[in-house]
Chimera marker file (.cmm) of the C-alpha trace (Angstrom):
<marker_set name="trace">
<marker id="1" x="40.587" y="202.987" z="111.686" r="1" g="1" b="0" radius="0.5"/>
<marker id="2" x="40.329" y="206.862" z="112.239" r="1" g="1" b="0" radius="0.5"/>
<marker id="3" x="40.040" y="209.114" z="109.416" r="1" g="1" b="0" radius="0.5"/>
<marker id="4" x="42.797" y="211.447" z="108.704" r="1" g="1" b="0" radius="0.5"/>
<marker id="5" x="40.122" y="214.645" z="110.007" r="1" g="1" b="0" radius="0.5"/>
<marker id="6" x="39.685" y="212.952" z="113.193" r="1" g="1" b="0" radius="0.5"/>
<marker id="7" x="43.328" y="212.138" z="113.886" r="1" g="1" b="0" radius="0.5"/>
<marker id="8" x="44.140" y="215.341" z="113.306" r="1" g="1" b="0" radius="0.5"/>
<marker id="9" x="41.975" y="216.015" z="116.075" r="1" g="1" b="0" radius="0.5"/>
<marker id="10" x="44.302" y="215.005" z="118.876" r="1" g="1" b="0" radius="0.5"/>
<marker id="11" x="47.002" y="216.919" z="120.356" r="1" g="1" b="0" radius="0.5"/>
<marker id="12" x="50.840" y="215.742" z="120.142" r="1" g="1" b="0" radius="0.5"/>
<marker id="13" x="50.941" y="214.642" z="123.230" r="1" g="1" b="0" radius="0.5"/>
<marker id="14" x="47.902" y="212.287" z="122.822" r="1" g="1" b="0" radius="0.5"/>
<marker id="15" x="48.545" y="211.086" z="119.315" r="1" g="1" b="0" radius="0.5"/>
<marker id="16" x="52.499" y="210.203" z="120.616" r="1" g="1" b="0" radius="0.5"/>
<marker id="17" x="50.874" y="208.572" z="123.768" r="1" g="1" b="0" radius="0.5"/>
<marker id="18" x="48.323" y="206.119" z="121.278" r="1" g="1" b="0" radius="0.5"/>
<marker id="19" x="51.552" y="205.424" z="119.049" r="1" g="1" b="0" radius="0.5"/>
<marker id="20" x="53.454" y="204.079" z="121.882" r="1" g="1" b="0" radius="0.5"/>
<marker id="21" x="51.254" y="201.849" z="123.203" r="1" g="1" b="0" radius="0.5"/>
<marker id="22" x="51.724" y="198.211" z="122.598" r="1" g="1" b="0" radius="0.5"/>
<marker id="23" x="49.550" y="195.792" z="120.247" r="1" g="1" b="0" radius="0.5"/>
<marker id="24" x="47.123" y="194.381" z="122.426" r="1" g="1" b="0" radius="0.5"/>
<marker id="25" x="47.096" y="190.227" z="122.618" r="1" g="1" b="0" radius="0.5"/>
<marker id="26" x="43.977" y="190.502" z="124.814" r="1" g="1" b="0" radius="0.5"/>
<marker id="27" x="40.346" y="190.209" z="124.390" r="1" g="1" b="0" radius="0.5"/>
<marker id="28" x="38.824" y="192.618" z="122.344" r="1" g="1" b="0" radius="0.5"/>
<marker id="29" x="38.025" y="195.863" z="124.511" r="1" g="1" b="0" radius="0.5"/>
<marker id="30" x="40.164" y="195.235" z="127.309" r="1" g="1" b="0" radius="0.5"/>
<marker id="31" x="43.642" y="196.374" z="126.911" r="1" g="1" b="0" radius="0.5"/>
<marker id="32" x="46.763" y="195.437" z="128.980" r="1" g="1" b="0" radius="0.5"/>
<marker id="33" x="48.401" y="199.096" z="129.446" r="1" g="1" b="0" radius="0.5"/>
<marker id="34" x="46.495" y="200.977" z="132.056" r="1" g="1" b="0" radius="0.5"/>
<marker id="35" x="44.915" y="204.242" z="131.206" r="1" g="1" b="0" radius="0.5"/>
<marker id="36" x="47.064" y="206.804" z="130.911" r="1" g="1" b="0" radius="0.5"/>
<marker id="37" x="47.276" y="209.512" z="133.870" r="1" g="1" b="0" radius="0.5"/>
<marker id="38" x="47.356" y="212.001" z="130.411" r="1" g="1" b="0" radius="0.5"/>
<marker id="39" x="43.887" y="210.769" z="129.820" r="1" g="1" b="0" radius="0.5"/>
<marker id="40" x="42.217" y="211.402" z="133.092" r="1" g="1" b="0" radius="0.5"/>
<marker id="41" x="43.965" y="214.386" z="133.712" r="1" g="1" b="0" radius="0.5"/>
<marker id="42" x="42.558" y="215.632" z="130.486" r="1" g="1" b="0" radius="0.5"/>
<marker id="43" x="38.577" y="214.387" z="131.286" r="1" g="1" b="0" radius="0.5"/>
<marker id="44" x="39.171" y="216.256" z="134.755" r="1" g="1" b="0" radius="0.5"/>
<marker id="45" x="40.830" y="219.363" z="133.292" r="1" g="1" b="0" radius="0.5"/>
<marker id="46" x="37.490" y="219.457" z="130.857" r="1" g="1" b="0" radius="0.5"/>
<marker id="47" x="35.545" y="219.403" z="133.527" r="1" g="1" b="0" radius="0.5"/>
<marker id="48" x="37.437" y="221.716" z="135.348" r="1" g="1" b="0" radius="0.5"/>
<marker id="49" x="36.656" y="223.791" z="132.238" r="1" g="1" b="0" radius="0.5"/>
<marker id="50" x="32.614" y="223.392" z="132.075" r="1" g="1" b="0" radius="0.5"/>
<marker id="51" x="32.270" y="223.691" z="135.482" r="1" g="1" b="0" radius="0.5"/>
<marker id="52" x="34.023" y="227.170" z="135.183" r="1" g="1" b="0" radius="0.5"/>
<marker id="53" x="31.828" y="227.809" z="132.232" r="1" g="1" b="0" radius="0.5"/>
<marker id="54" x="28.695" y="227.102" z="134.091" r="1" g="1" b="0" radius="0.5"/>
<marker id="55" x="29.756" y="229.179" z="137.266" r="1" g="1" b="0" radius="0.5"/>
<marker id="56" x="30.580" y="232.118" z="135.085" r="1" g="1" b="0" radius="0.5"/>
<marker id="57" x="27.059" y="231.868" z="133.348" r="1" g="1" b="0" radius="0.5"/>
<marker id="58" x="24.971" y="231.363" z="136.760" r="1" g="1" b="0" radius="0.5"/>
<marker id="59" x="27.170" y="234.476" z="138.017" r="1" g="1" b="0" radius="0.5"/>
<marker id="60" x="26.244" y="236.555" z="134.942" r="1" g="1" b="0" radius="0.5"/>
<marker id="61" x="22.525" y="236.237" z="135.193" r="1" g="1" b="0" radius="0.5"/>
<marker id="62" x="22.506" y="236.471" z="139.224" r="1" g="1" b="0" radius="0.5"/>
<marker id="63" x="24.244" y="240.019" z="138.570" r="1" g="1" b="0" radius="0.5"/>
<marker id="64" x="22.052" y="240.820" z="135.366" r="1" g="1" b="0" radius="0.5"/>
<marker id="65" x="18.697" y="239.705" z="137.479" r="1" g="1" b="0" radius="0.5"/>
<marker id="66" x="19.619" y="242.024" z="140.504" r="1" g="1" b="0" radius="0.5"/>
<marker id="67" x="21.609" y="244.901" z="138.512" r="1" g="1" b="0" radius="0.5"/>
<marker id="68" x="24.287" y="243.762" z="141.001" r="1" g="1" b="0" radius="0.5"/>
<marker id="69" x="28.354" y="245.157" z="139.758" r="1" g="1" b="0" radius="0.5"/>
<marker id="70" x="31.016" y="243.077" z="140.624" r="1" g="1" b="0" radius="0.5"/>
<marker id="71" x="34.427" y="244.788" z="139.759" r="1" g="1" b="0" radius="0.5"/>
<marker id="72" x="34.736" y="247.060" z="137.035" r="1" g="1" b="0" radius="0.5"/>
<marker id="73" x="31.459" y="244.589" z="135.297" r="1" g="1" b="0" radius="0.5"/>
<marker id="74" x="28.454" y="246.550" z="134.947" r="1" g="1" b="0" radius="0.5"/>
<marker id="75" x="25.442" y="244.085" z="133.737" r="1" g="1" b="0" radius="0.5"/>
<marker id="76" x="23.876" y="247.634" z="132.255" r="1" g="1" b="0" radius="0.5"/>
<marker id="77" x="27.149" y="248.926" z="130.502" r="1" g="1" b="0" radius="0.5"/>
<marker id="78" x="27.417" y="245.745" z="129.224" r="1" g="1" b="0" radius="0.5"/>
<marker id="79" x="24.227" y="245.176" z="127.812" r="1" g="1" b="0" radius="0.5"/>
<marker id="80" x="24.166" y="248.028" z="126.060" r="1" g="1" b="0" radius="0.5"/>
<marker id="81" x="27.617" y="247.423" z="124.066" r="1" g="1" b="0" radius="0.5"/>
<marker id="82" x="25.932" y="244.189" z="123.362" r="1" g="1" b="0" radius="0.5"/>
<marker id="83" x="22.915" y="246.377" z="121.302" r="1" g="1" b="0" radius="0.5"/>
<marker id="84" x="26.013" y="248.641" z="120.180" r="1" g="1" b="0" radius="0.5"/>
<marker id="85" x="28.473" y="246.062" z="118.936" r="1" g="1" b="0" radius="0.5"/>
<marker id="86" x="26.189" y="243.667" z="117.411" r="1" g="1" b="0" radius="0.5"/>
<marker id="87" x="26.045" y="243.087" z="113.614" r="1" g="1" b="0" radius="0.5"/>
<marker id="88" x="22.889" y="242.809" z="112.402" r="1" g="1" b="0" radius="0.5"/>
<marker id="89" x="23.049" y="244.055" z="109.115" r="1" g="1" b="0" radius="0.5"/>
<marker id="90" x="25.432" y="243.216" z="106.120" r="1" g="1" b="0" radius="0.5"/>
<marker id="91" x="25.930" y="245.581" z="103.075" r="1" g="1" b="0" radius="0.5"/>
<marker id="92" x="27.097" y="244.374" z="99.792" r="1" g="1" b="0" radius="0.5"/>
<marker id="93" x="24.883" y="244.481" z="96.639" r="1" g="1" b="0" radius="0.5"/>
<marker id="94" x="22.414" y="245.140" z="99.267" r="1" g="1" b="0" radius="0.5"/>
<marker id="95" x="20.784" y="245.225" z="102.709" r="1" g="1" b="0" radius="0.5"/>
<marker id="96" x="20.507" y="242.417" z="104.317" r="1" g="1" b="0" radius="0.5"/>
<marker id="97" x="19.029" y="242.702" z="108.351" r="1" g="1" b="0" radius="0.5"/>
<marker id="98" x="17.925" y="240.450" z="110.801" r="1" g="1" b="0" radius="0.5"/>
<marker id="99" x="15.586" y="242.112" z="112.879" r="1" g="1" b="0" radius="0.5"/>
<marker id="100" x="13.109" y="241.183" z="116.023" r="1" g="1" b="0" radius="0.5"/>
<marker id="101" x="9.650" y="242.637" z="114.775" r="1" g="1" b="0" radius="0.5"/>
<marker id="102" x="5.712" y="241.863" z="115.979" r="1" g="1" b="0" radius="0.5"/>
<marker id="103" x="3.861" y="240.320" z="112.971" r="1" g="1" b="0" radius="0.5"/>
<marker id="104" x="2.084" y="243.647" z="112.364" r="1" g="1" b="0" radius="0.5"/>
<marker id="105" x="5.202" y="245.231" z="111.707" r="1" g="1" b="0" radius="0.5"/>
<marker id="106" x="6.529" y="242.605" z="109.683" r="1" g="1" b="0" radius="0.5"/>
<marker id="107" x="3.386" y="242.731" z="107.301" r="1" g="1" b="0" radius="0.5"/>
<marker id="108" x="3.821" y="246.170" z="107.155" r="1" g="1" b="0" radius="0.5"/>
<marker id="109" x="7.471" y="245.741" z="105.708" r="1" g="1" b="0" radius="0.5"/>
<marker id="110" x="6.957" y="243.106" z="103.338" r="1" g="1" b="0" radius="0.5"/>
<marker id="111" x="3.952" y="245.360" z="101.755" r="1" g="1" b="0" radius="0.5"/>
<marker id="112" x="6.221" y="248.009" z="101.703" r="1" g="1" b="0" radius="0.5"/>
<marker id="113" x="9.060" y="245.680" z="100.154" r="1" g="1" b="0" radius="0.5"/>
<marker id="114" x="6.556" y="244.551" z="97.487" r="1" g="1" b="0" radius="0.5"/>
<marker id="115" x="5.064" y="248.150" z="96.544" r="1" g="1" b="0" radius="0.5"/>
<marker id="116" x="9.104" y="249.053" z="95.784" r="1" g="1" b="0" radius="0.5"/>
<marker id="117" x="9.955" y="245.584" z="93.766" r="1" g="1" b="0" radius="0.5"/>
<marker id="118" x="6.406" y="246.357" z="91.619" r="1" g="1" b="0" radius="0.5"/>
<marker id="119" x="7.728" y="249.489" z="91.180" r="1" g="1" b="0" radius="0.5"/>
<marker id="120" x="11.194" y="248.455" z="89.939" r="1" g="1" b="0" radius="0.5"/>
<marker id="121" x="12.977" y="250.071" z="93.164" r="1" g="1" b="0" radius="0.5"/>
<marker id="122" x="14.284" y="247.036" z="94.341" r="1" g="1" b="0" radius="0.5"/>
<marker id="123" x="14.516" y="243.129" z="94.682" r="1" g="1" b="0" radius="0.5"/>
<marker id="124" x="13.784" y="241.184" z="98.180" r="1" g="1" b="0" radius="0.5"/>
<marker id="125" x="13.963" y="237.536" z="99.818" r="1" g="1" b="0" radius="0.5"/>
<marker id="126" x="12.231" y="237.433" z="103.016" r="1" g="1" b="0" radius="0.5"/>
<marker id="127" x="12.706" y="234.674" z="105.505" r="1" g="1" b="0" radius="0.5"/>
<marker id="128" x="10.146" y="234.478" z="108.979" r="1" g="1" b="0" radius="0.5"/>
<marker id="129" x="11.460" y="232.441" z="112.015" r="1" g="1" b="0" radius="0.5"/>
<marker id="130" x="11.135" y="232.447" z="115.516" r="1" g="1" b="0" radius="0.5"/>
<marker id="131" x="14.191" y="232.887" z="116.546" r="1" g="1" b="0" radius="0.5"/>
<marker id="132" x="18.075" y="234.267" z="116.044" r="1" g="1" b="0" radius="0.5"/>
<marker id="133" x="21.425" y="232.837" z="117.058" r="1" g="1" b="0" radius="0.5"/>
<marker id="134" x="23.974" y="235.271" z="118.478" r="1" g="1" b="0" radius="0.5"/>
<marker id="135" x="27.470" y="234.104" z="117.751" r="1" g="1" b="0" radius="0.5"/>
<marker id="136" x="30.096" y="236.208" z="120.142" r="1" g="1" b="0" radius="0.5"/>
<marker id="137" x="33.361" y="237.159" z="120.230" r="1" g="1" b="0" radius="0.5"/>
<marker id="138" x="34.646" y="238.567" z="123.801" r="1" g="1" b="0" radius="0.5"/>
<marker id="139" x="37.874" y="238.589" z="124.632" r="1" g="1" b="0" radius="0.5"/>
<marker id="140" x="36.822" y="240.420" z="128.176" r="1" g="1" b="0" radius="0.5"/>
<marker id="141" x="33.145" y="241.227" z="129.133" r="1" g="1" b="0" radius="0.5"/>
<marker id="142" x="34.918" y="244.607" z="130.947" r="1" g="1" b="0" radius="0.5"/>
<marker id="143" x="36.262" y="246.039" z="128.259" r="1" g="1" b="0" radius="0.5"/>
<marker id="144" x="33.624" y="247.518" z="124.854" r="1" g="1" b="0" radius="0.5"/>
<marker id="145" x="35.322" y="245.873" z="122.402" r="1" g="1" b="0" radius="0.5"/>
<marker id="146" x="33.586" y="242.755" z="121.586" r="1" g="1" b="0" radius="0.5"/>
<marker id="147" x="31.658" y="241.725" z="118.254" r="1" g="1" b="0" radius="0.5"/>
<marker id="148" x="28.129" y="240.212" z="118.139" r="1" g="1" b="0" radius="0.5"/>
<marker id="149" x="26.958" y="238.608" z="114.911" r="1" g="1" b="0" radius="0.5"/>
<marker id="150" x="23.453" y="237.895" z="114.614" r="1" g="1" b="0" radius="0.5"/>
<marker id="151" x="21.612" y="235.425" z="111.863" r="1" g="1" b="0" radius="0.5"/>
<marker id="152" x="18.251" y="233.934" z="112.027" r="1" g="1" b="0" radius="0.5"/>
<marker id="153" x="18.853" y="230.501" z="113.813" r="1" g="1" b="0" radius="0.5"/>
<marker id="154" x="16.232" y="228.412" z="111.059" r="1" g="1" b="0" radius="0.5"/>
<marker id="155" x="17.942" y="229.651" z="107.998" r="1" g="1" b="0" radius="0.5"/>
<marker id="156" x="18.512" y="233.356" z="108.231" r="1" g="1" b="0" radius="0.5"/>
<marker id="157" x="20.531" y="234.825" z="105.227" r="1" g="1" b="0" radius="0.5"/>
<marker id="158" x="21.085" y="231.905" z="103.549" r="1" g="1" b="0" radius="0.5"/>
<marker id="159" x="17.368" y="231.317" z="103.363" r="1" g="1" b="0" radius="0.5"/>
<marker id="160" x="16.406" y="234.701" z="102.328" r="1" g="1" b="0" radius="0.5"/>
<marker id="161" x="19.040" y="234.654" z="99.857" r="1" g="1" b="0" radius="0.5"/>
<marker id="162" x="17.293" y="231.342" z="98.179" r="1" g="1" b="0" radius="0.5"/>
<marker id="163" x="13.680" y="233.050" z="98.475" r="1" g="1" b="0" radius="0.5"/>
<marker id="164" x="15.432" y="235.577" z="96.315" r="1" g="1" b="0" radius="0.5"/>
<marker id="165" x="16.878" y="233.661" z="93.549" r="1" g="1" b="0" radius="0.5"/>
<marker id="166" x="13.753" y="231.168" z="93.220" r="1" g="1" b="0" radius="0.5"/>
<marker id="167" x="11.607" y="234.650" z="92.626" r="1" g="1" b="0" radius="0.5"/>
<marker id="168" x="14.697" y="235.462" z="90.584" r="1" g="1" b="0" radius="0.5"/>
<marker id="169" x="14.200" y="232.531" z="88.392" r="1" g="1" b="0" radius="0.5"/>
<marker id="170" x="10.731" y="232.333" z="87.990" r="1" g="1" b="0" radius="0.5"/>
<link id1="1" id2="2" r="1" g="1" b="0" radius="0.2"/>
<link id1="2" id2="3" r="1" g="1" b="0" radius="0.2"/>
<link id1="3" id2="4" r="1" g="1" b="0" radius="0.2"/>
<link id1="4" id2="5" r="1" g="1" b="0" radius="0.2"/>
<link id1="5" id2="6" r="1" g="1" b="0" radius="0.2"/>
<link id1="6" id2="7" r="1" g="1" b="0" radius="0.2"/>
<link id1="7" id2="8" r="1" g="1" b="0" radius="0.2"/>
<link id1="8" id2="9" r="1" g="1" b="0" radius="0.2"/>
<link id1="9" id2="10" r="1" g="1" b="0" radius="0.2"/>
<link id1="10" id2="11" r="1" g="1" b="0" radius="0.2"/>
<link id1="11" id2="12" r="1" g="1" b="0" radius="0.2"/>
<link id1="12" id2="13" r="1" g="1" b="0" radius="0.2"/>
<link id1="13" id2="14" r="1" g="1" b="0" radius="0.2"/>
<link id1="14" id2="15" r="1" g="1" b="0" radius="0.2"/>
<link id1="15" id2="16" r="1" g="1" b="0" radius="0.2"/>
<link id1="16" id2="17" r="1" g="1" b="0" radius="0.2"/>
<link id1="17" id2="18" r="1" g="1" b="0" radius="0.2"/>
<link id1="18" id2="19" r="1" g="1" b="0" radius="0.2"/>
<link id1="19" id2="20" r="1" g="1" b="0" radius="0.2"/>
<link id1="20" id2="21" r="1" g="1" b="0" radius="0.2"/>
<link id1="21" id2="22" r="1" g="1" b="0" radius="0.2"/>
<link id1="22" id2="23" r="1" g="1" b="0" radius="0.2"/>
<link id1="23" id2="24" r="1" g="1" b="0" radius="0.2"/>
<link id1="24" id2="25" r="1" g="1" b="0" radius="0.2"/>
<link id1="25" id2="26" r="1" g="1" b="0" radius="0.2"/>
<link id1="26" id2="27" r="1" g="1" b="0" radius="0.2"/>
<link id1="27" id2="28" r="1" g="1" b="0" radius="0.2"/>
<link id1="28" id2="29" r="1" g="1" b="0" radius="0.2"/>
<link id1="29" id2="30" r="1" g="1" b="0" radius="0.2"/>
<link id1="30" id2="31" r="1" g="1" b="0" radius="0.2"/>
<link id1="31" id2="32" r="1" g="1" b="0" radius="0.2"/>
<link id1="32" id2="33" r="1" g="1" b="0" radius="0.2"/>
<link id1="33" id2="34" r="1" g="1" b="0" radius="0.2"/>
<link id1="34" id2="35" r="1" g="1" b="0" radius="0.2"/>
<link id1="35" id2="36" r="1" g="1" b="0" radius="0.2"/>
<link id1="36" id2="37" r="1" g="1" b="0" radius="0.2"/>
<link id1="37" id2="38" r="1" g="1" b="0" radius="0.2"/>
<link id1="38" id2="39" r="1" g="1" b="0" radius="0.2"/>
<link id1="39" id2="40" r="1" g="1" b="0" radius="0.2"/>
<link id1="40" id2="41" r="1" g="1" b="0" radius="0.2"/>
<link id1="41" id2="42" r="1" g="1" b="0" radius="0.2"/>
<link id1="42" id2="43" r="1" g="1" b="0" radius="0.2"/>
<link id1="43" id2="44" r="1" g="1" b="0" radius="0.2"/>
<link id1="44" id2="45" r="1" g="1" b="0" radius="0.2"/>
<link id1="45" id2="46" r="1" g="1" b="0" radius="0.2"/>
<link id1="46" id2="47" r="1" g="1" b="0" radius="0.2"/>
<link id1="47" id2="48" r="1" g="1" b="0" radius="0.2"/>
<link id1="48" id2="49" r="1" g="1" b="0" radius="0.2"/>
<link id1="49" id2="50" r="1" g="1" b="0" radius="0.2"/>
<link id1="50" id2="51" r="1" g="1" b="0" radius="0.2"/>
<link id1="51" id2="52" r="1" g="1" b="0" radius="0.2"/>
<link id1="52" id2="53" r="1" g="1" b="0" radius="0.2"/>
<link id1="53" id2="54" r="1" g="1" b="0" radius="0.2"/>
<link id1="54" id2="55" r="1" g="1" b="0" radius="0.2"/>
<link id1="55" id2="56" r="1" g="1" b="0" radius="0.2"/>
<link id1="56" id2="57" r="1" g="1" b="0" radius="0.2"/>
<link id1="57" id2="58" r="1" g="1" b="0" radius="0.2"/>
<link id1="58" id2="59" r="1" g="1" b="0" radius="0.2"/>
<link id1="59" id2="60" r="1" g="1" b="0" radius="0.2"/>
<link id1="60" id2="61" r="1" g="1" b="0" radius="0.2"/>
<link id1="61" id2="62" r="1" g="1" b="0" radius="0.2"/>
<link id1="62" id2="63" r="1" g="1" b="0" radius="0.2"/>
<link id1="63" id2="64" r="1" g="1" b="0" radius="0.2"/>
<link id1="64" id2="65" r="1" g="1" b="0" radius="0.2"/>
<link id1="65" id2="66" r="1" g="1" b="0" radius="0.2"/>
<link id1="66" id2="67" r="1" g="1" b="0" radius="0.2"/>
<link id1="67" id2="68" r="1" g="1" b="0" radius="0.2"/>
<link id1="68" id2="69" r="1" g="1" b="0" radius="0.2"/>
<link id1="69" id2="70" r="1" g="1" b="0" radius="0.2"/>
<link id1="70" id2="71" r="1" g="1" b="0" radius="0.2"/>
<link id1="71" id2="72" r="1" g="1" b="0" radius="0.2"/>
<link id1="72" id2="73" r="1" g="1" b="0" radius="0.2"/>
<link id1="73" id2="74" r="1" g="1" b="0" radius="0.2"/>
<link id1="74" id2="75" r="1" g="1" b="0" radius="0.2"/>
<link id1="75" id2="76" r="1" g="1" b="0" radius="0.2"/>
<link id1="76" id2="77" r="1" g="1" b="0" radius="0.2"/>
<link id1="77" id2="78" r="1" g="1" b="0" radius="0.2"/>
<link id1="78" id2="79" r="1" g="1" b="0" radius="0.2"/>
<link id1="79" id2="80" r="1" g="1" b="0" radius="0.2"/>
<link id1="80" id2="81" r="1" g="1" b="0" radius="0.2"/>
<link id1="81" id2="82" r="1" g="1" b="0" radius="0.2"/>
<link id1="82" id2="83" r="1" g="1" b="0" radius="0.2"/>
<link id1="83" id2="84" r="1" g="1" b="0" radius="0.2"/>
<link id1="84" id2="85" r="1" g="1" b="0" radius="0.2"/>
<link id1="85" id2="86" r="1" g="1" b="0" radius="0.2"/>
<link id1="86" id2="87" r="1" g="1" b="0" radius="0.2"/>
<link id1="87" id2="88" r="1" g="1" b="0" radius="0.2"/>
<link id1="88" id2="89" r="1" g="1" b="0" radius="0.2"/>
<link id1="89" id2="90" r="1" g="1" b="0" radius="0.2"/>
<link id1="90" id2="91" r="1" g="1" b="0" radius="0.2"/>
<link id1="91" id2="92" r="1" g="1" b="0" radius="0.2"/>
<link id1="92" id2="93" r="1" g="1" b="0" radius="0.2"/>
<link id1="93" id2="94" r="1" g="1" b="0" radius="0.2"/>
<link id1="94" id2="95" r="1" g="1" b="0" radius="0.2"/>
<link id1="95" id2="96" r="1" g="1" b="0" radius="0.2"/>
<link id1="96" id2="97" r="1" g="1" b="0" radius="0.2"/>
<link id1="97" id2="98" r="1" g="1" b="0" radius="0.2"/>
<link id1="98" id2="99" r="1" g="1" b="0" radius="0.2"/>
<link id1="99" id2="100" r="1" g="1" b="0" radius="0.2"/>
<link id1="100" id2="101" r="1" g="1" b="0" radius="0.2"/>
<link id1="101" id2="102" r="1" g="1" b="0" radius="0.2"/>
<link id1="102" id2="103" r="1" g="1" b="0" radius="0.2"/>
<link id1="103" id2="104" r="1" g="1" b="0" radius="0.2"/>
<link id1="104" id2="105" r="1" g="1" b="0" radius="0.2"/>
<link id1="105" id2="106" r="1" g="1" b="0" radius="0.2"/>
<link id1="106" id2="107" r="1" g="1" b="0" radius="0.2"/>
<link id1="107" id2="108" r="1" g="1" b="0" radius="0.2"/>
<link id1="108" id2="109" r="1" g="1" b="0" radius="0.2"/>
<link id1="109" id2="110" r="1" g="1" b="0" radius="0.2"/>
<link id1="110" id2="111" r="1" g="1" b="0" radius="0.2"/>
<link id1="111" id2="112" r="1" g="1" b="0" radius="0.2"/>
<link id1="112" id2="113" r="1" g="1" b="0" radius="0.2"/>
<link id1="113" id2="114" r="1" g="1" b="0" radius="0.2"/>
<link id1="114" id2="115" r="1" g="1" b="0" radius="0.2"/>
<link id1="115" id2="116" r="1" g="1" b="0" radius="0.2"/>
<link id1="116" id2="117" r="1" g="1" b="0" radius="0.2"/>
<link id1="117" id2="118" r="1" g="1" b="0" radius="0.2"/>
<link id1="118" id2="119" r="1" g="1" b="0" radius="0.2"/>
<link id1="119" id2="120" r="1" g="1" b="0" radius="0.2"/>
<link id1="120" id2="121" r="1" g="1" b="0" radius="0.2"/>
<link id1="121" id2="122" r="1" g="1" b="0" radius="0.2"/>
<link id1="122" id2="123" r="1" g="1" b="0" radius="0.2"/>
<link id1="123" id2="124" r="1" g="1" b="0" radius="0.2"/>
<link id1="124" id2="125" r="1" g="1" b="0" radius="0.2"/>
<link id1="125" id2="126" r="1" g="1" b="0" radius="0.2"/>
<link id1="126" id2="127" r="1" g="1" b="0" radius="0.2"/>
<link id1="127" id2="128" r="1" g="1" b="0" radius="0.2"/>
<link id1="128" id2="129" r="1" g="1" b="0" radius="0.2"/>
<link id1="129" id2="130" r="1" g="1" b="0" radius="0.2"/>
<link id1="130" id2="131" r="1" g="1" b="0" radius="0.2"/>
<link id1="131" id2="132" r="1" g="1" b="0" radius="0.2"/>
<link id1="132" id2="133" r="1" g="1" b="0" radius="0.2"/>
<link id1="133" id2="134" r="1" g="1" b="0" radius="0.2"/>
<link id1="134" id2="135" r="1" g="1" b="0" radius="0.2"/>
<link id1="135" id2="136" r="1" g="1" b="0" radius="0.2"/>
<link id1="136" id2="137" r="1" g="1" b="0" radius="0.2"/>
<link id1="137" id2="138" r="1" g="1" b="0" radius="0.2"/>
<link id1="138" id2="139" r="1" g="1" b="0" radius="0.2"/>
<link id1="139" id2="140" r="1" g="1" b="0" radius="0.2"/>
<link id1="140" id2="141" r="1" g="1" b="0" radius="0.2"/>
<link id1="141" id2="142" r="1" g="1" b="0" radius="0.2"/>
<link id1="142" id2="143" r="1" g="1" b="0" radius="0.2"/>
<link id1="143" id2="144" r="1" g="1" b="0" radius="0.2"/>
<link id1="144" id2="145" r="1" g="1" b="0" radius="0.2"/>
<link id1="145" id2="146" r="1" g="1" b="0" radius="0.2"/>
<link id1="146" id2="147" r="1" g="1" b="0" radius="0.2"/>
<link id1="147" id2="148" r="1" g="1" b="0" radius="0.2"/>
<link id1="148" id2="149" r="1" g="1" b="0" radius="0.2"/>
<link id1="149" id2="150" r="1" g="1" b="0" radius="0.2"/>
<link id1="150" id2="151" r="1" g="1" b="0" radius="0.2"/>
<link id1="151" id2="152" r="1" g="1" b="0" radius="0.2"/>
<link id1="152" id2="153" r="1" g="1" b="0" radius="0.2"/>
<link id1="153" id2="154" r="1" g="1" b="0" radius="0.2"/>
<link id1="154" id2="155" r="1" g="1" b="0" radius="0.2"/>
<link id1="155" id2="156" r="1" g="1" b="0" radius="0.2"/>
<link id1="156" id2="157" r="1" g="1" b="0" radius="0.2"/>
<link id1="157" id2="158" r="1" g="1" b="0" radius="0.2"/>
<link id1="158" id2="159" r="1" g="1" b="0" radius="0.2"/>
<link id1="159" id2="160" r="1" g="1" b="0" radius="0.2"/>
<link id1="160" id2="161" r="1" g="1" b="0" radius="0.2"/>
<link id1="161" id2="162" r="1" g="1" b="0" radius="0.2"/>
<link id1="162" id2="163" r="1" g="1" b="0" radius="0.2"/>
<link id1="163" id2="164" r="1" g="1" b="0" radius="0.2"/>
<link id1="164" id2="165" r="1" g="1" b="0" radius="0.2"/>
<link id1="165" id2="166" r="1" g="1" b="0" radius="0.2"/>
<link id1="166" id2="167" r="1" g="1" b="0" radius="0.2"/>
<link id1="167" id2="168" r="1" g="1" b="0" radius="0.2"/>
<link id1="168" id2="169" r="1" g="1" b="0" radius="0.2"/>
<link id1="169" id2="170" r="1" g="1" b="0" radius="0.2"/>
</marker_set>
């Protein structure tokens, strides 16, 4: 029995097409009614789909590795909207940044954050990791409107945020 979520899943078509099909008298796992044309062309239309996917991405780094242009796509222009249009840092009751640093430099900003929280000046959760996760939204990779949002990928925020409130509570 599937779970309201998971119906909910499948498109008219498909949920119409499992409706109509007749109670099977059969051993279990075999069914009398033939697989649907609906549900291979489907499986060959996703495929169709990751196959484009994985052409696209093999074309993107061939023209990124050899500063190649093809069109009106510039691997450098777009790059640098990338750096431009990403959002790395969140402002609300504070700063909050996810940022790609050498461990020198990150020791030398968490003394400095604990010199200004000794000092009253401020309050700070700090979260290491090794890397980020760069969730994008680009509607075409030709024109400089898309949106970049960048997190730490063990945690990021969210874990920063707790290493906050524990020194909060404490």
């Amino acid at each position: 029995m599937r779970s309201a979520s998971a119906a909910s899943r499948l498109s008219p078509a498909r949920r119409a097409h499992s409706r109509a099909r007749a109670p099977s008298r059969s051993a279990p796992g075999i069914s009398p009614v033939p697989q649907s044309t609906t549900d291979r062309n489907d499986a060959a239309r996703r495929w169709q789909v990751k196959l484009w996917v994985i052409f696209l991405m093999t074309l993107t780094a061939v023209t990124d590795r050899f500063g190649w242009t093809i069109g009106s796509f510039d691997p450098k222009i777009y790059k640098r909207d990338v750096a431009s249009n990403s959002d790395f840092r969140k402002f609300d009751d504070g700063l909050k940044m996810t940022i790609d640093v050498d461990a020198d430099v990150l020791q030398r900003i968490e003394n400095r954050l604990k010199q200004a929280e000794e000092a009253g000046i401020c309050s700070y959760g700090l979260h290491r990791q090794k890397s980020a996760l760069m969730t994008c939204l680009v509607i075409s990779p030709l024109q400089p409107d898309h949106v970049h949002f960048i997190d730490g990928a063990d945690g990021g925020y969210a874990m920063a945020a707790a290493s906050l409130k524990a020194k909060a509570a404490a």
